[in-house]
DSSP file (Angstrom, degrees, kcal/mol; ACC not computed):
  #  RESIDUE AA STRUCTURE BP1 BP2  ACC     N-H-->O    O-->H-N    N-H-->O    O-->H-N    TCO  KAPPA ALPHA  PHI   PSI    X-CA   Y-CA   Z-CA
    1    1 A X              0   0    0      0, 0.0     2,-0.2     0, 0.0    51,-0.0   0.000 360.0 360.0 360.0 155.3    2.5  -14.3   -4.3
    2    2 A X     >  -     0   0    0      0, 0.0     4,-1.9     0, 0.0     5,-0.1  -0.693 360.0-109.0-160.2 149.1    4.9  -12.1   -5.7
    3    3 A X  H  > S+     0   0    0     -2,-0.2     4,-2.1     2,-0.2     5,-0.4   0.740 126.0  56.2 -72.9  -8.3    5.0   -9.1   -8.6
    4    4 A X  H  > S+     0   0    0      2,-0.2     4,-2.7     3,-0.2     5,-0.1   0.990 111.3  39.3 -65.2 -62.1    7.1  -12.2  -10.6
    5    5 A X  H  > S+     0   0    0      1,-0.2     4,-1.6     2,-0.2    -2,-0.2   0.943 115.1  56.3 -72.9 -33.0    4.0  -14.6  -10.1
    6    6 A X  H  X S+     0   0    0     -4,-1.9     4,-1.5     2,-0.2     5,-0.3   0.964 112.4  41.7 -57.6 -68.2    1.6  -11.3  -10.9
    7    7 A X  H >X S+     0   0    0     -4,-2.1     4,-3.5     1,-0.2     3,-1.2   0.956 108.8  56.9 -52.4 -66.1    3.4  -10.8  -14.3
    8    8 A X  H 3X S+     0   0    0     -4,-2.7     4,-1.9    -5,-0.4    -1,-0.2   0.828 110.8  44.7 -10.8 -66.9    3.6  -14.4  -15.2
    9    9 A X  H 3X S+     0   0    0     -4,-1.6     4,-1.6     2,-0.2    -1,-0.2   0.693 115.0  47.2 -45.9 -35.3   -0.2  -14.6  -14.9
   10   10 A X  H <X S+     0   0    0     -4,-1.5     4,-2.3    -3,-1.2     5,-0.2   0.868 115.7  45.5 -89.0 -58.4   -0.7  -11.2  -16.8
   11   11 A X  H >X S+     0   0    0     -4,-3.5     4,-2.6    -5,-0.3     3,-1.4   0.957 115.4  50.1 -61.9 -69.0    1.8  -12.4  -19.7
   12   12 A X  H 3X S+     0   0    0     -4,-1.9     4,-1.7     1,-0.3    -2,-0.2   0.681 111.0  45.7 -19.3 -79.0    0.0  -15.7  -19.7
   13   13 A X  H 3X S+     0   0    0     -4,-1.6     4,-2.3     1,-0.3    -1,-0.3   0.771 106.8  60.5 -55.9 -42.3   -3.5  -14.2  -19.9
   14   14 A X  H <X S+     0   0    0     -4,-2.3     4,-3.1    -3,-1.4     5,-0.5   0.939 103.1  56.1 -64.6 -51.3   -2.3  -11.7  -22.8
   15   15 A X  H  X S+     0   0    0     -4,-2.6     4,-2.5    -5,-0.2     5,-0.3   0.912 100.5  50.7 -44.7 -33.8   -1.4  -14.7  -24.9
   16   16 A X  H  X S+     0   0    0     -4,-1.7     4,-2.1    -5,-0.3    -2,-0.2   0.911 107.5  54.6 -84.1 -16.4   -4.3  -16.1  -24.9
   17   17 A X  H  X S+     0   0    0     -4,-2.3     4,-0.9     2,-0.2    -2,-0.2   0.933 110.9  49.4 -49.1 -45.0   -5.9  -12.8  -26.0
   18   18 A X  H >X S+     0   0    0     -4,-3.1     3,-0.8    -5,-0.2     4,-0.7   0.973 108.4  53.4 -66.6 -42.9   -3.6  -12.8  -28.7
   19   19 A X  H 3< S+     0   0    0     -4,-2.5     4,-0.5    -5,-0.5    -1,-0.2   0.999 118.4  32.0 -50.7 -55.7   -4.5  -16.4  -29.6
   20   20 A X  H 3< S+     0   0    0     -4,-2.1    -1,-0.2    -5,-0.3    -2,-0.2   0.512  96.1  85.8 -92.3   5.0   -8.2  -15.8  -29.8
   21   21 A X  H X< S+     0   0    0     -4,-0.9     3,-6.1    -3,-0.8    -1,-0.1   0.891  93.2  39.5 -76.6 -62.3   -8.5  -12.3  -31.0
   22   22 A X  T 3< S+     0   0    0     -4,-0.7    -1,-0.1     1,-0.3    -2,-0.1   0.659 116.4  49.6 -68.3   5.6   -8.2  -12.9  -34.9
   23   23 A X  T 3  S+     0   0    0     -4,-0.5     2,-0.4     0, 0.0    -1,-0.3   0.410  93.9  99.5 -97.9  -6.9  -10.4  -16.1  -34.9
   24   24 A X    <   -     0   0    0     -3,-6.1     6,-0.0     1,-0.1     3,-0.0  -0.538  60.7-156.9 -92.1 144.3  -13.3  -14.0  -32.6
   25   25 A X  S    S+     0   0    0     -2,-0.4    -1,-0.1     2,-0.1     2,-0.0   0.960  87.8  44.3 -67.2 -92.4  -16.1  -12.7  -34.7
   26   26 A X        +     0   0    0      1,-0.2    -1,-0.0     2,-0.1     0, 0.0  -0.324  65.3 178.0 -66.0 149.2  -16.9   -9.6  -31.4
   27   27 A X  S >> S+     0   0    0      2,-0.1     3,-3.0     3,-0.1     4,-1.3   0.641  77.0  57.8-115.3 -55.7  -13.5   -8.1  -30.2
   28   28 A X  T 34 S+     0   0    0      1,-0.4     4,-0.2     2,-0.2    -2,-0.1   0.162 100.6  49.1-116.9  30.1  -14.9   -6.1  -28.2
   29   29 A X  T 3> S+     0   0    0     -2,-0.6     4,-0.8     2,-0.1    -1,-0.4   0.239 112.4  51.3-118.9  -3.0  -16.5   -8.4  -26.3
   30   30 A X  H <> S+     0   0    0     -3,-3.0     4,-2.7     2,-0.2    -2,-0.2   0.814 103.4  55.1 -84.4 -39.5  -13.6  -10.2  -26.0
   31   31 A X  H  X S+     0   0    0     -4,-1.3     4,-2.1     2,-0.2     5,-0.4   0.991 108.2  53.1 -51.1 -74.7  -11.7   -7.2  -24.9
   32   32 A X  H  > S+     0   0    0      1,-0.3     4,-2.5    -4,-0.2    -1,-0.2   0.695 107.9  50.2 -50.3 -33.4  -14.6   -6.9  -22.1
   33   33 A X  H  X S+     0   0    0     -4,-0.8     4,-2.3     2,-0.2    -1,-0.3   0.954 116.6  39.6 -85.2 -45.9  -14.0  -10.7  -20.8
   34   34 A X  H  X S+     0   0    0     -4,-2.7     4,-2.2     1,-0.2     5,-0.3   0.976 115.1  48.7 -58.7 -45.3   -9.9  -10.3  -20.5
   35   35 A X  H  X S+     0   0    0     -4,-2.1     4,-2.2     1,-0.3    -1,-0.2   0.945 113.0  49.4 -81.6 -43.9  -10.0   -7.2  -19.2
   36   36 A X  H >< S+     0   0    0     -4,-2.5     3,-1.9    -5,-0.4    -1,-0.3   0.957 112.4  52.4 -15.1 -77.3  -12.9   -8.8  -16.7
   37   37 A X  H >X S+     0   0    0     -4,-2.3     4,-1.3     1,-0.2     3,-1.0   0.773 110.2  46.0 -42.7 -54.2  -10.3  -11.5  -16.1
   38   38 A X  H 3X S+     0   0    0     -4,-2.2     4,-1.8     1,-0.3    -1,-0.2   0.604 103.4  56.7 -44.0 -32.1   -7.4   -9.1  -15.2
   39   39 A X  H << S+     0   0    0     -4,-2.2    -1,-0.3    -3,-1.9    -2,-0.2   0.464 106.6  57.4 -94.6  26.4   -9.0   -7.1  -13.1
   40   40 A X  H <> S+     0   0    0     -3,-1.0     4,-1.4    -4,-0.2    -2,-0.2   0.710 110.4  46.0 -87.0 -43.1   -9.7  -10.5  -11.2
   41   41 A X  H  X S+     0   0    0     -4,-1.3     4,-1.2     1,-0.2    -2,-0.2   0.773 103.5  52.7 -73.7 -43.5   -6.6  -11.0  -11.1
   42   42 A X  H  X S+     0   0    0     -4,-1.8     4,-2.6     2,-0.2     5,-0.4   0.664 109.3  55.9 -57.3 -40.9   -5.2   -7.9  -10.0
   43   43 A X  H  > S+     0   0    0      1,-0.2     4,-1.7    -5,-0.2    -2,-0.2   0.925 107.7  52.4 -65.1 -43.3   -7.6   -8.2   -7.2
   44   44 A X  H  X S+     0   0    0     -4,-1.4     4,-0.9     1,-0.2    -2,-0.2   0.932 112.1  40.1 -57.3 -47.0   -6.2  -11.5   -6.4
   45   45 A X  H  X S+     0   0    0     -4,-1.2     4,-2.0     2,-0.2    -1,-0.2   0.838 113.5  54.7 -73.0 -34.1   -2.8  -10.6   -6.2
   46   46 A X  H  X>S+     0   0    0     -4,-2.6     4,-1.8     1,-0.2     5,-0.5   0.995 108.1  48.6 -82.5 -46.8   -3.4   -7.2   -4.3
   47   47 A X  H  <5S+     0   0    0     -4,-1.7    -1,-0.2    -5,-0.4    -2,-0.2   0.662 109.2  47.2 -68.2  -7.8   -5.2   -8.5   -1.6
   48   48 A X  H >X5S+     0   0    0     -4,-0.9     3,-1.7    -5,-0.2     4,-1.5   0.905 110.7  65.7 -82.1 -57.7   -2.8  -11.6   -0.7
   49   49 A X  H 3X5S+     0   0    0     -4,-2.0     4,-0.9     1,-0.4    -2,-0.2   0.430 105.3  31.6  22.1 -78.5   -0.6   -8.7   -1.0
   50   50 A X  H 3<5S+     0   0    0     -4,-1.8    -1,-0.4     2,-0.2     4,-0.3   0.451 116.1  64.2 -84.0 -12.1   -2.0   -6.7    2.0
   51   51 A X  H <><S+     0   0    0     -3,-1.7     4,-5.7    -5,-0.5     3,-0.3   0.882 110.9  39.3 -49.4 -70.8   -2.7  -10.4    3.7
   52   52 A X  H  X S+     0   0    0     -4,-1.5     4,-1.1     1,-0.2    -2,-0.2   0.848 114.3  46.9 -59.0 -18.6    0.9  -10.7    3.6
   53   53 A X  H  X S+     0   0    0     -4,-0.9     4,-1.3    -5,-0.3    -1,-0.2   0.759 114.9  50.9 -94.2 -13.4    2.0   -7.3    4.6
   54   54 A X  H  > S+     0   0    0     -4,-0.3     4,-3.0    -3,-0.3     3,-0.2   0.955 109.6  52.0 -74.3 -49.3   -0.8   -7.4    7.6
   55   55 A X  H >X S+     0   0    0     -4,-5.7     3,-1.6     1,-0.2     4,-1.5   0.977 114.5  45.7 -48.8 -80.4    0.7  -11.0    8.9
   56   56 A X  H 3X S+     0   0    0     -4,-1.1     4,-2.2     1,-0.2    -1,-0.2   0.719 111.5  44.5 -26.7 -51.3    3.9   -9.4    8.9
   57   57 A X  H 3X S+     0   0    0     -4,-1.3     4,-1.6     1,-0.2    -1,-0.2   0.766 113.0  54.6 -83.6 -34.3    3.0   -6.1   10.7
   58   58 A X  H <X S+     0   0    0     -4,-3.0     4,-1.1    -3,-1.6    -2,-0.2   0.880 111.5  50.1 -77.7 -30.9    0.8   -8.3   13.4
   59   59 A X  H  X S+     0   0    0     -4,-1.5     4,-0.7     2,-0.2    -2,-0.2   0.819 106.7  47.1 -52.0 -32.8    4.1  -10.2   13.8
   60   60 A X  H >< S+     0   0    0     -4,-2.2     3,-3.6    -5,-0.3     4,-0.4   0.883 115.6  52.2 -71.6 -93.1    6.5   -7.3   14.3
   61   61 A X  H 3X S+     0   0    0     -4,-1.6     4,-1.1     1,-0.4    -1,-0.2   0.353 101.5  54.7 -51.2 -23.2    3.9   -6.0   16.8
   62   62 A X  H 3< S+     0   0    0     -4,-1.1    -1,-0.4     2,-0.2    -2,-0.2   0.511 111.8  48.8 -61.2 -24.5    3.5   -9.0   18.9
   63   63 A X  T << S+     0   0    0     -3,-3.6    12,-0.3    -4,-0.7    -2,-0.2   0.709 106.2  49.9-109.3  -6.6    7.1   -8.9   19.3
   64   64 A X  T  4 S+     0   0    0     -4,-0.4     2,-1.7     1,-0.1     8,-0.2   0.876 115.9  48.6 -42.9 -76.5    7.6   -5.2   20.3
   65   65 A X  S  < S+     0   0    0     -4,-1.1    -2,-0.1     7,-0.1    -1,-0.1   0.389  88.1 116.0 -51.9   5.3    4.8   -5.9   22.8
   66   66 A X  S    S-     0   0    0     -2,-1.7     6,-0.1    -3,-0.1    -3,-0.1  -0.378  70.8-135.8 -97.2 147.1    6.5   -9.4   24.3
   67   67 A X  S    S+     0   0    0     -2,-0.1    -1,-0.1     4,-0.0    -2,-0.1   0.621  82.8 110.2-111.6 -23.0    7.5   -9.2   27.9
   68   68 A X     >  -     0   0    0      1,-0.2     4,-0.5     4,-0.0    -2,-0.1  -0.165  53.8-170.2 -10.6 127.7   10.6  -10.9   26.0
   69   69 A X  H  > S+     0   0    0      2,-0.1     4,-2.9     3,-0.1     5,-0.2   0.541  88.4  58.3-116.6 -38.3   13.3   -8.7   26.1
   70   70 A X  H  > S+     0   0    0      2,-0.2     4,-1.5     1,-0.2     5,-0.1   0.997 118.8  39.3 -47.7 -57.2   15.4  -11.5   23.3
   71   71 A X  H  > S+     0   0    0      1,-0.2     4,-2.3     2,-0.2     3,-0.4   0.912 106.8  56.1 -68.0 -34.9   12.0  -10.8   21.0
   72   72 A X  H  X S+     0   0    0     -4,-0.5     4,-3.5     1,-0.3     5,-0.2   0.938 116.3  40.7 -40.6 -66.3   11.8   -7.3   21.7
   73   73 A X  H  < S+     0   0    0     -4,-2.9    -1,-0.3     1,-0.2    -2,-0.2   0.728 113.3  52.1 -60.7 -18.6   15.8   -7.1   20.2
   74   74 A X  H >X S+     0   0    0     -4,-1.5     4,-3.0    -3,-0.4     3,-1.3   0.959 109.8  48.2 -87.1 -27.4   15.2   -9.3   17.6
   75   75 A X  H 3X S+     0   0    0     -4,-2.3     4,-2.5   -12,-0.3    -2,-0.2   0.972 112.2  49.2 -29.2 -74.2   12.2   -7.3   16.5
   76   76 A X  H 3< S+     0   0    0     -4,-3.5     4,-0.3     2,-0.2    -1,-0.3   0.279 115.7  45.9 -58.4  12.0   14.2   -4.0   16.7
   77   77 A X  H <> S+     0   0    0     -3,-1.3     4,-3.5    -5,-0.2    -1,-0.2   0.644 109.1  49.0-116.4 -78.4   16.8   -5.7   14.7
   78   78 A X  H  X S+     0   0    0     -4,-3.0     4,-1.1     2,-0.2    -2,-0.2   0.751 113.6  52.3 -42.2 -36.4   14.6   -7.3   12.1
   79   79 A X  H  X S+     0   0    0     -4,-2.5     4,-0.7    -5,-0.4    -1,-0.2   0.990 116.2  38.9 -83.8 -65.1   12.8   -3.4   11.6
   80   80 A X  H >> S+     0   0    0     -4,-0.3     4,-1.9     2,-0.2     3,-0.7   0.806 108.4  62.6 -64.1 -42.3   16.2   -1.6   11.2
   81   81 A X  H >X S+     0   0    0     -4,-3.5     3,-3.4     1,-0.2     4,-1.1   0.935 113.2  40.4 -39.6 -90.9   17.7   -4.6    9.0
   82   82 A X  H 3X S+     0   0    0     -4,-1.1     4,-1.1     1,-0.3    -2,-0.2   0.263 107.6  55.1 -74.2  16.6   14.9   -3.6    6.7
   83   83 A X  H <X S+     0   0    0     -4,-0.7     4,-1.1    -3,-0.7    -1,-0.3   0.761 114.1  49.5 -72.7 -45.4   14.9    0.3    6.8
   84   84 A X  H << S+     0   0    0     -3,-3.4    -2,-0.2    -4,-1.9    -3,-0.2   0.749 109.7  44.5-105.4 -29.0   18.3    0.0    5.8
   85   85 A X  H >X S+     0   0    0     -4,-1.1     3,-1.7     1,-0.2     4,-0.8   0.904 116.3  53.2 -70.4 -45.8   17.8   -2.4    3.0
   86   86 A X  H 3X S+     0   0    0     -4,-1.1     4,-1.3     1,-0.3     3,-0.5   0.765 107.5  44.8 -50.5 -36.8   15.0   -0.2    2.1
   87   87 A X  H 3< S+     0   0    0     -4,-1.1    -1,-0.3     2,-0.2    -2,-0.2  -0.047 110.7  55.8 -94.5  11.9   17.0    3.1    2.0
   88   88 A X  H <4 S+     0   0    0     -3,-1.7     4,-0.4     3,-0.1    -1,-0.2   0.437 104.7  58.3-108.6 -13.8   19.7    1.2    0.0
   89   89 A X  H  <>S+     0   0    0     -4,-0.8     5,-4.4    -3,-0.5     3,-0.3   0.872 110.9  44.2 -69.0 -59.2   16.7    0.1   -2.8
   90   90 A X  T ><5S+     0   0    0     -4,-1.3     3,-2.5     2,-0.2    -3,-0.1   0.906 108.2  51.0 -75.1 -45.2   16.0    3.4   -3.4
   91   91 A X  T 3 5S+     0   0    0      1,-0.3    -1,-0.2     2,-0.1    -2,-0.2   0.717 112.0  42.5 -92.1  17.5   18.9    4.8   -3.6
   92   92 A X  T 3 5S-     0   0    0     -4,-0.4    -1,-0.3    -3,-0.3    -2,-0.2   0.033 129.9 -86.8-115.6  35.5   20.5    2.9   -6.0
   93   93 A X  T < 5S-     0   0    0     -3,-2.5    -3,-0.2     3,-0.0    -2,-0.1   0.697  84.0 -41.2 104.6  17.0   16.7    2.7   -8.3
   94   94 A X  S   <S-     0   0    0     -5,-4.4     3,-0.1    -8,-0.1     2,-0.1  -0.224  83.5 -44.6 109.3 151.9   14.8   -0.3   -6.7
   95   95 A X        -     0   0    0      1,-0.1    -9,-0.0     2,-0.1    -6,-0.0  -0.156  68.5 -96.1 -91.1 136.1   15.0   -3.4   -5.6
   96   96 A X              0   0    0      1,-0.2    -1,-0.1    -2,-0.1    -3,-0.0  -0.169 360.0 360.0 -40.9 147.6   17.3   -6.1   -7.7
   97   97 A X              0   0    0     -3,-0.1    -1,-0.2     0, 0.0    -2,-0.1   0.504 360.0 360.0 -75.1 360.0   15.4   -8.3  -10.1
């Protein structure tokens, strides 16, 4: 999952609020079920989120720790690759869309 698929889902779900607000009798019970729905969603997203970023972080560290000396370098490779991609994101304002 992705901030792309996050927003997709979010736009998605805000249409259909727009669709069904001016035929609903309570708004503000309507209000109470998207905004339910959203933070569902948001929960959904942040936690594969920190899934993915854990998988990752238990890989990199399983291959520092590898009696491998190939994984060890591709690790240390793979870590600097993306410090340097990171520190080129920022300073030109974030990462492309």
């Amino acid at each position: 999952m992705s901030v792309d698929d996050f927003r997709a889902e979010t736009r998605a779900l805000l249409a259909r609020l727009l669709e069904d607000a001016p035929g609903h009798a309570n708004r503000e019970m309507l209000l109470e079920v998207y905004a339910e729905e959203l933070a569902r969603l948001h929960g959904q997203h942040a936690h594969q989120l920190l899934n993915d970023v854990i998988a990752d972080a238990r890989t990199r560290l399983d291959a520092r720790l590898s009696p491998d000396p190939l994984r060890q370098t591709i690790a240390t490779v793979q870590t600097t690759v993306q410090d340097l991609w990171k520190s080129l994101t920022q300073t030109l304002g974030g990462p492309p869309d």
